[in-house]
C-alpha positions as CSV (number, residue, x, y, z in Angstrom):
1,X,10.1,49.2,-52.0
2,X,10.6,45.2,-52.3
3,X,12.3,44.2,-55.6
4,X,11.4,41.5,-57.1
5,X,12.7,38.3,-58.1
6,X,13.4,38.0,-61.4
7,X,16.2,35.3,-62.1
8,X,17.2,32.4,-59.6
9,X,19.7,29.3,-59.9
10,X,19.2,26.0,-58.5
11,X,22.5,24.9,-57.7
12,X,23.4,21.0,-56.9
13,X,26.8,21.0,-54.5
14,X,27.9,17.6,-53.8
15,X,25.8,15.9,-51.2
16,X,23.8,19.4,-51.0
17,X,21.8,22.1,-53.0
18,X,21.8,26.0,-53.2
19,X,19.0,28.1,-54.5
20,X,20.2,31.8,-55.4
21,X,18.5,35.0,-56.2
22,X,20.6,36.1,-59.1
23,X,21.2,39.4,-61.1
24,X,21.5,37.4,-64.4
25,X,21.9,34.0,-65.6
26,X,26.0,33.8,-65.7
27,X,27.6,30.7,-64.7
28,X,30.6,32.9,-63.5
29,X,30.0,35.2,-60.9
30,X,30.8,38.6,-63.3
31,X,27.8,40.2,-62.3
32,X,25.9,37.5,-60.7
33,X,25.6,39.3,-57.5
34,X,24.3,35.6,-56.1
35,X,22.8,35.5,-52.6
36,X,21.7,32.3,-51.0
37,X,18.1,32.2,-50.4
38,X,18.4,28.6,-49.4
39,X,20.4,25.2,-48.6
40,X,19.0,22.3,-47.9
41,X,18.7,18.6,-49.5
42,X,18.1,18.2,-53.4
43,X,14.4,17.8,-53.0
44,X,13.6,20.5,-51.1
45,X,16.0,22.9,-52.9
46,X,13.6,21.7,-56.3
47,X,10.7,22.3,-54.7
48,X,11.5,25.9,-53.8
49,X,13.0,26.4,-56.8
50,X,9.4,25.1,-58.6
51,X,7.6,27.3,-56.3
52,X,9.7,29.9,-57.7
53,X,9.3,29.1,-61.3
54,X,5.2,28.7,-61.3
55,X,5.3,32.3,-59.6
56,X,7.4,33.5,-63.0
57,X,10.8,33.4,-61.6
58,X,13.1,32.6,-64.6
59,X,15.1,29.4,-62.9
60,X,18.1,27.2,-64.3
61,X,19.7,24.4,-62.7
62,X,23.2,24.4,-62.1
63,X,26.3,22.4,-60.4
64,X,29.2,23.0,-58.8
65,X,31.9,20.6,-57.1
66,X,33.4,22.4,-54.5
67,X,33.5,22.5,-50.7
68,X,32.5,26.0,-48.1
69,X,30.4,29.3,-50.1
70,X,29.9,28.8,-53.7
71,X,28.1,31.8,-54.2
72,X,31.4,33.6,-56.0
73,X,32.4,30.4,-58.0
74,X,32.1,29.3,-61.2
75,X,28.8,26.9,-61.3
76,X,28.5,24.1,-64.5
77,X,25.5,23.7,-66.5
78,X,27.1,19.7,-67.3
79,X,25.3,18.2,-64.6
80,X,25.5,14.8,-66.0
81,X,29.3,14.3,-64.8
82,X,28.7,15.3,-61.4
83,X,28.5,13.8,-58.3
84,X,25.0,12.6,-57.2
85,X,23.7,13.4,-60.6
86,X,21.4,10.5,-60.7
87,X,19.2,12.5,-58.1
88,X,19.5,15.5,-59.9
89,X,15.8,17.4,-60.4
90,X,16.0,20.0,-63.4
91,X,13.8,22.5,-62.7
């Protein structure tokens, strides 16, 4: 039996975004169990991640400055003193 999605982040990585399936909404990854369901350029990561939302996915938005897997570290939700922030989408 599929589970379904219940709870995703968008997450903005430097020049990059991240959009994770997520067990709940923490910004540290105590029970977050995030796993990537895709990386790709801002835009497109916002346009999955509206996909996911009109389908009832509970989404936030998300930062986090560091290089490699961010998928155990601890993501911001101050994206306005990030790099790149000007083309930042909130979804």
């Amino acid at each position: 039996m599929a589970t379904k999605l219940k709870r995703a982040f968008l997450v903005y990585q430097g020049g990059i975004a991240n959009v994770f399936r997520v067990d709940c909404s923490n910004l540290s990854s105590t029970g977050r169990n995030a796993v990537r369901l895709l990386q790709s350029d801002f835009r497109t990561c916002a346009n999955f991640s509206q996909g996911l939302k009109a389908a009832g996915v509970i989404v936030h938005t998300a930062a986090c400055n560091q290089a490699g897997d961010i998928s155990d570290s601890t993501w911001s939700e101050d994206l306005e003193n990030q790099p790149f922030s000007d083309k930042f989408i909130v979804v």
